[in-house]
C-alpha positions in Angstrom: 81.6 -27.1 223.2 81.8 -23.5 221.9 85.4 -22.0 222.1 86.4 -18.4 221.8 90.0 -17.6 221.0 90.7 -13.8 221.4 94.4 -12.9 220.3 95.8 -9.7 221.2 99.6 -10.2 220.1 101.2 -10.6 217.0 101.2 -13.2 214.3 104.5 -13.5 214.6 105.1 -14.2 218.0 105.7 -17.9 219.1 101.7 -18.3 219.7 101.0 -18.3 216.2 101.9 -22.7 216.3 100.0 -23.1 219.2 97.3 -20.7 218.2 96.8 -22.8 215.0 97.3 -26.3 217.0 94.4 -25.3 219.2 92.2 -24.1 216.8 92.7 -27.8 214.8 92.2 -29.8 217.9 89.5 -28.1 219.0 87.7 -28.4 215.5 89.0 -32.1 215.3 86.9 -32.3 218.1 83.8 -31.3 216.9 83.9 -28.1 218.6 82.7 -25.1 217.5 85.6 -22.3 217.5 85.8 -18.3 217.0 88.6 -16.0 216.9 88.5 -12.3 218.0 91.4 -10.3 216.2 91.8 -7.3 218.6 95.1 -4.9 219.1 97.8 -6.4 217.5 95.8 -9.6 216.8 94.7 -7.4 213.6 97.7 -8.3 211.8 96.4 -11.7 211.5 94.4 -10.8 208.8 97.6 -10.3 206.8 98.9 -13.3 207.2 98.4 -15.8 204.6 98.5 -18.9 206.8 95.0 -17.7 208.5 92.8 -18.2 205.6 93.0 -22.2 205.6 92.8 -21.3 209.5 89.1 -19.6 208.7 87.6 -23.0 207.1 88.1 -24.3 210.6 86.8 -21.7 212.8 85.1 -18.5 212.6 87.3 -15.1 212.4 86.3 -11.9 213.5 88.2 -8.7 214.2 88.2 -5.3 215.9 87.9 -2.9 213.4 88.9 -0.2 215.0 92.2 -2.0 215.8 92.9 -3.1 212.2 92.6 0.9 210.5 94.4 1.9 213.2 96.9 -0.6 211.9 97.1 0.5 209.0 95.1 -3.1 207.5 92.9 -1.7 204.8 92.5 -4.9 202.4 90.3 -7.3 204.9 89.9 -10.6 204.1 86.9 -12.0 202.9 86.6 -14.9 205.6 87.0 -11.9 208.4 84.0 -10.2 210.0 84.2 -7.2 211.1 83.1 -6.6 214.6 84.4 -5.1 217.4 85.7 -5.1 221.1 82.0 -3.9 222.4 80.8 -6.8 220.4 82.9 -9.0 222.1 82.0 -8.4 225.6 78.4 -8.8 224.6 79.4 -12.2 223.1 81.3 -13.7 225.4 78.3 -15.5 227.7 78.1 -17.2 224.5 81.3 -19.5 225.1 81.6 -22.2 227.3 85.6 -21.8 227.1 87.5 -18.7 226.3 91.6 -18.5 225.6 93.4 -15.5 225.1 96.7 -14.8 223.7 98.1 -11.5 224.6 
């Protein structure tokens, strides 16, 4: 199965643990997992917790959202993208999640 989680709040918000549980069950499964960084979500590349996060699922982010957050440094395991991007994507998933 093909699972997209977009995230929209912060990474410090109480989602972050069950953010991180899904995306391990979900790969523990054998399914295949994205994550759209959009809004707020940007701040998730900041957060050094997220890159062991990226060996298990791919990350992607709204660019847009992350300069006008001020993120300049971006990750290597981060691709940029953006929220056009993801509507064009999202036929793609068989099951999409998002945290706001």
């Amino acid at each position: 199965m093909r699972v997209l989680i977009v995230i929209t709040s912060v990474p410090f918000a109480k989602d972050f643990n069950t953010i991180s549980n899904l995306i391990r069950t979900f790969n523990t499964s054998g399914d295949e997992v994205s994550v759209f960084l959009a809004g707020n979500g940007a701040y998730y590349l900041l957060r050094p917790e997220v890159k062991e996060l990226s060996q298990l699922a791919r990350f992607l982010f709204c660019s847009h959202s992350a300069h006008e957050r001020g993120v300049e440094t971006v990750p290597s395991w981060a691709e940029s993208s953006s929220t056009y991007n993801l509507s064009k994507m999202l036929p793609e998933f068989d099951k999409v999640i998002v945290f706001n």
